[in-house]
C-alpha positions in Angstrom: 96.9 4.7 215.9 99.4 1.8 215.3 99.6 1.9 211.3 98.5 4.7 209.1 97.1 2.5 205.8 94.2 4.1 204.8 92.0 7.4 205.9 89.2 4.6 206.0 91.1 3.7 209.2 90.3 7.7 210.9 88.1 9.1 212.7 87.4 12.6 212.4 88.6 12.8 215.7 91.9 11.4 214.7 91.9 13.7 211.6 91.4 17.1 214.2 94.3 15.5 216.7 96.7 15.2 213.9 96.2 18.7 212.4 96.4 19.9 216.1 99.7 18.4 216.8 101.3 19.4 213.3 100.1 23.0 214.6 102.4 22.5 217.4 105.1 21.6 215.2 104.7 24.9 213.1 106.5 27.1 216.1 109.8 24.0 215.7 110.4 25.0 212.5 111.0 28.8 213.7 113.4 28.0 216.4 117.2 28.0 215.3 117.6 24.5 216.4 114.7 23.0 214.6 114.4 19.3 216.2 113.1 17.9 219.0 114.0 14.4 221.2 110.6 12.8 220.4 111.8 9.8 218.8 115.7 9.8 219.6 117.6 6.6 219.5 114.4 4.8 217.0 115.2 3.7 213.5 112.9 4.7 210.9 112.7 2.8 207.4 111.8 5.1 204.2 111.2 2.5 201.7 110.2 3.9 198.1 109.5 1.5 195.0 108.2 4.7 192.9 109.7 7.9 192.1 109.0 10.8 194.5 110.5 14.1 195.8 107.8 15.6 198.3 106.6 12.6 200.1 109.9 10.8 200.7 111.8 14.2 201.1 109.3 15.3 203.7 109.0 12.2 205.5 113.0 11.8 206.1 113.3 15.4 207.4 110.2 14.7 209.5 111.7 11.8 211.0 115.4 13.9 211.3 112.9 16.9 212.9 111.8 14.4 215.8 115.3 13.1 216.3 114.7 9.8 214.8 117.6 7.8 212.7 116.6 7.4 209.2 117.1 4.9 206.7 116.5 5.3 203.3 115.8 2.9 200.7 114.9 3.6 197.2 113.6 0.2 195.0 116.8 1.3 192.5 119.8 0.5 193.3 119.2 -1.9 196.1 118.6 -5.4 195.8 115.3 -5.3 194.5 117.4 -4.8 191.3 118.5 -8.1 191.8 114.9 -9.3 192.2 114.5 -9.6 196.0 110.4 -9.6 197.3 109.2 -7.3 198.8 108.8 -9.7 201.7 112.5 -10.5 201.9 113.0 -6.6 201.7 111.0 -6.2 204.3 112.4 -9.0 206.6 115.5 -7.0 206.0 115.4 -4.4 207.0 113.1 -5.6 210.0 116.5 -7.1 211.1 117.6 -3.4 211.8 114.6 -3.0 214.5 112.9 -0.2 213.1 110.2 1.5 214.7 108.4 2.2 211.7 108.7 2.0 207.8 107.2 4.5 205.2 106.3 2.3 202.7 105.5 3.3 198.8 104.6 0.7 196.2 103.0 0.7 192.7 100.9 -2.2 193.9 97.6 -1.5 195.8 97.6 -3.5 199.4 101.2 -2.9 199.4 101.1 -1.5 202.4 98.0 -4.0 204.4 100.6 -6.6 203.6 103.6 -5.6 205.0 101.7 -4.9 208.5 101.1 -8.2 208.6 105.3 -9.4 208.3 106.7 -7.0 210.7 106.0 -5.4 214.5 106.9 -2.1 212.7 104.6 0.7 212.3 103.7 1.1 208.8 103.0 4.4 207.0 101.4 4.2 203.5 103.0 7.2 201.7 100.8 5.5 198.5 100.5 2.3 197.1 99.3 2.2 193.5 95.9 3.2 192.8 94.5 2.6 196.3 95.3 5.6 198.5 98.0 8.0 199.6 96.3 9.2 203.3 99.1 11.4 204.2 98.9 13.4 201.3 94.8 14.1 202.2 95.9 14.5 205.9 98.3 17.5 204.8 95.4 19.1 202.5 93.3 19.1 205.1 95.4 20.7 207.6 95.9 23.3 204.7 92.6 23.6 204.2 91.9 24.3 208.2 95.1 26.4 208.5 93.2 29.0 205.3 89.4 28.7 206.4 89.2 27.1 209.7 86.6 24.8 209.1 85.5 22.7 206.2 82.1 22.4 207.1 79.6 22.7 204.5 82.6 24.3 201.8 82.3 23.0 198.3 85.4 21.2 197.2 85.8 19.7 193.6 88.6 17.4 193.0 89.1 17.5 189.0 91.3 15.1 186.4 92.4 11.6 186.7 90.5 10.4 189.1 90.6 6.6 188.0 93.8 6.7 188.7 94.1 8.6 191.8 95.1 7.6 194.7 95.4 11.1 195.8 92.0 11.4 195.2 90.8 8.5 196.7 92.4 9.3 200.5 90.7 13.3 199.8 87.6 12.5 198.6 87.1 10.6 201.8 88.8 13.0 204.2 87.3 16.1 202.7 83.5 14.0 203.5 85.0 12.9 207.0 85.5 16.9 207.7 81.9 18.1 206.5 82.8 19.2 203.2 80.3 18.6 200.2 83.1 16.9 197.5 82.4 16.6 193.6 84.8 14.7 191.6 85.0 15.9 188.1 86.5 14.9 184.9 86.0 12.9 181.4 83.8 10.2 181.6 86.6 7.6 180.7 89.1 9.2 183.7 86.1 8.4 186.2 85.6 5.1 187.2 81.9 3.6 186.8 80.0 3.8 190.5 82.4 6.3 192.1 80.2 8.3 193.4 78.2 5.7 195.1 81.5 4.4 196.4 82.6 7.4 197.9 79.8 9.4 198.6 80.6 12.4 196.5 79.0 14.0 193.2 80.2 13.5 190.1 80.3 15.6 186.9 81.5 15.1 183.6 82.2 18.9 183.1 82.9 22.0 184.8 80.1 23.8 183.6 79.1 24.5 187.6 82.6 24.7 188.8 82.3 28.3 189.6 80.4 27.0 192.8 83.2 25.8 194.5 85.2 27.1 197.4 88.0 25.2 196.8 89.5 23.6 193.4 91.5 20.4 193.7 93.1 19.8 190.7 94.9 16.2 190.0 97.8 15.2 187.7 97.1 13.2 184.5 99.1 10.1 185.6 100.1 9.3 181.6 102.8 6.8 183.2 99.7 4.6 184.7 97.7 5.1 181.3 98.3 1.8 179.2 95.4 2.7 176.8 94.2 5.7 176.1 91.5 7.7 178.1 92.0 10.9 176.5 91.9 11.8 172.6 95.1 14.1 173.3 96.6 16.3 176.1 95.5 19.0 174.4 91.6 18.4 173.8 92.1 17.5 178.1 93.2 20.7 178.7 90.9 22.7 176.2 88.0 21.2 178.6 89.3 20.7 182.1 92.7 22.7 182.9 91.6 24.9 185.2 93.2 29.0 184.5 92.4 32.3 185.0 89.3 32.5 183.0 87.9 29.1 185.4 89.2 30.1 188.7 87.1 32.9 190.6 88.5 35.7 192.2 87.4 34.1 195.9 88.0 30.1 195.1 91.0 28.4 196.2 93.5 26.2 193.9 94.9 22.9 195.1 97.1 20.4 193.3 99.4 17.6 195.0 101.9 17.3 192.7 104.3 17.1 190.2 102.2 19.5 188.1 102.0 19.3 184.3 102.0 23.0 183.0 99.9 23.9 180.8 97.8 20.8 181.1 95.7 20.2 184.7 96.9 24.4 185.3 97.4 27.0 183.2 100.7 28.6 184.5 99.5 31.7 185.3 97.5 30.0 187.8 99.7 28.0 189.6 101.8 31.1 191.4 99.1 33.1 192.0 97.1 34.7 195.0 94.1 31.7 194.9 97.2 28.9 194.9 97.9 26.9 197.8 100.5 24.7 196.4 103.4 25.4 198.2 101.6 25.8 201.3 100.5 22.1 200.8 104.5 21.7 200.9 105.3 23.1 203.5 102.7 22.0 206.0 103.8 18.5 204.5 106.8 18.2 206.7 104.7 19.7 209.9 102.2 16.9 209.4 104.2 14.0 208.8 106.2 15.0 211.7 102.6 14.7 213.7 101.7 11.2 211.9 105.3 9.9 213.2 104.6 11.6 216.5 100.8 10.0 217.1 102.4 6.7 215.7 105.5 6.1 217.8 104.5 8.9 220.4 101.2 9.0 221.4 100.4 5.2 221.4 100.5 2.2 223.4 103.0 0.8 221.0 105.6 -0.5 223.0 109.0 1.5 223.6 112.4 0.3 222.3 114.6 -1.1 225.0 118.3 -0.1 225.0 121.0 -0.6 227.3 121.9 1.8 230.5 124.8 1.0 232.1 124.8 -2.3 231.9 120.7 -2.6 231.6 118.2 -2.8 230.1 115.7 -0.2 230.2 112.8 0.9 228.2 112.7 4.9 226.5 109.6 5.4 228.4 111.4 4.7 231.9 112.8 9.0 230.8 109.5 10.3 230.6 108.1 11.6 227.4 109.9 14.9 226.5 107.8 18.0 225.6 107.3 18.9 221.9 108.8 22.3 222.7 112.3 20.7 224.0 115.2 21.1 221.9 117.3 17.8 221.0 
């Protein structure tokens, strides 16, 4: 792996070795010194043009976990206030040397373009409606962590899939790891051909919902809806909030984030025994530590150089240090 763009880009071998290593990283997290080397003396670039808590949160202390120097760059407040490109941004902050930037944007192909302008690894952490693969790469090693396999399980993502890009990177990532996946929602929040698209099921109800092992439920992205694709918020949830009455006694809830309350879940819901929402949190941090790791780590991409003693000498010249070394 040089970039991490989309989960078109995996392998389901790739998927498997990056659940594997965040494994690994669940016994660092333990330890009273909770970092390792990996990545010390690289400069990672966190560069977020939307709003987020989990993602970017999760991706700085993932970076900080493996050692790595972090910069953080959020759209407000820097220059892009002033009207800088993203391309000027980016040859920025490329100045600095970084090893890789996390990279969200509102546009789709944000992250495809940037690739192309810098030697940096790039990490989509979501661009627009096109994909968010970290996010699926976390539910799945969630998913693997509960049940052990998702062959053959019955997983039904339901809400706003048109403008998803959550659903987008699970639908295909679910299907990648033998799961049968059925997208579900109003006919106006799912976007004509789908299905074919993504190889998944589609329903306009939840009529058969009581089939599935696993519930995925999405936000309603209202900031994203410039028309309107639900009568109100209330008829949505009268049809397709999923509470205690929807949710069997042996399925499991998923959702990625911010939830709505009383819209996509009932609240009653969202704490309880079937929810795996703040598992998905906190195996968030374990596998974005293993996406920086397979990225800068486990790669061919070349090693930083830094002076020794009046030298030059590349990182690798150490020898990799072992994930269970403290920093």
């Amino acid at each position: 792996m040089r970039n991490l763009l989309s989960i078109e880009d995996l392998t389901r071998d790739d998927i498997e070795r990056i659940c594997e290593r965040a494994a690994s990283f669940a016994a660092v997290g333990k330890r009273e010194i909770k970092k390792v080397p990996t990545l010390r003396g690289r400069t990672i670039v966190t560069l977020f043009y939307e709003s987020s808590t989990r993602t970017s949160a999760s991706f700085e202390l993932a970076a900080k976990r493996l050692s790595a120097d972090v910069i953080s760059i959020k759209a407000q407040g820097s220059s892009v206030d002033k009207g800088e490109s993203l391309k000027d941004t980016v040859a920025t902050l490329t100045a600095y040397d970084p090893e890789a930037i996390v990279i969200r944007s509102p546009a789709a192909g944000a992250a495809k373009l940037v690739a192309g302008w810098t030697d940096a690894a790039i990490i989509n952490a979501g661009d627009g409606k096109h994909e968010h693969p970290s996010q699926a790469l976390l539910d799945v090693y969630t998913l693997l962590d509960r049940l052990g396999s998702l062959d053959g399980k019955k997983i039904w993502v339901v809400g706003d899939i048109a403008h998803s890009r959550v659903a987008r990177s699970c639908v295909r990532a679910f299907s990648l790891m033998g799961a049968e996946v059925t997208v579900a929602g109003p006919p106006t929040l799912i976007p004509r051909g789908f299905g074919e698209a993504f190889g998944c099921e589609v329903a306009y109800d939840l009529d058969q919902v009581g089939s599935a092992d696993v519930i995925y439920a999405l936000r309603m992205q209202r900031e994203r809806m410039a028309e309107s694709f639900v009568p109100t918020m209330r008829e949505y949830a009268a049809g397709y909030q999923i509470g205690p009455r929807r949710l069997g006694s042996r399925q499991l809830l998923m959702h990625p984030g911010p939830v709505n309350r009383g819209i996509e879940l009932a609240p009653e819901v969202i704490d309880g025994p079937a929810s795996l929402i703040t598992a998905q949190v906190r195996n968030g941090l374990l596998v974005r530590m293993a996406v920086l790791y397979e990225i800068l780590a486990g790669s061919d991409r070349p090693r930083p150089v830094r002076s020794v003693g009046g030298r030059l000498e590349s990182v690798e010249s150490e020898g990799a240090p072992t994930i269970g070394e403290p920093a």
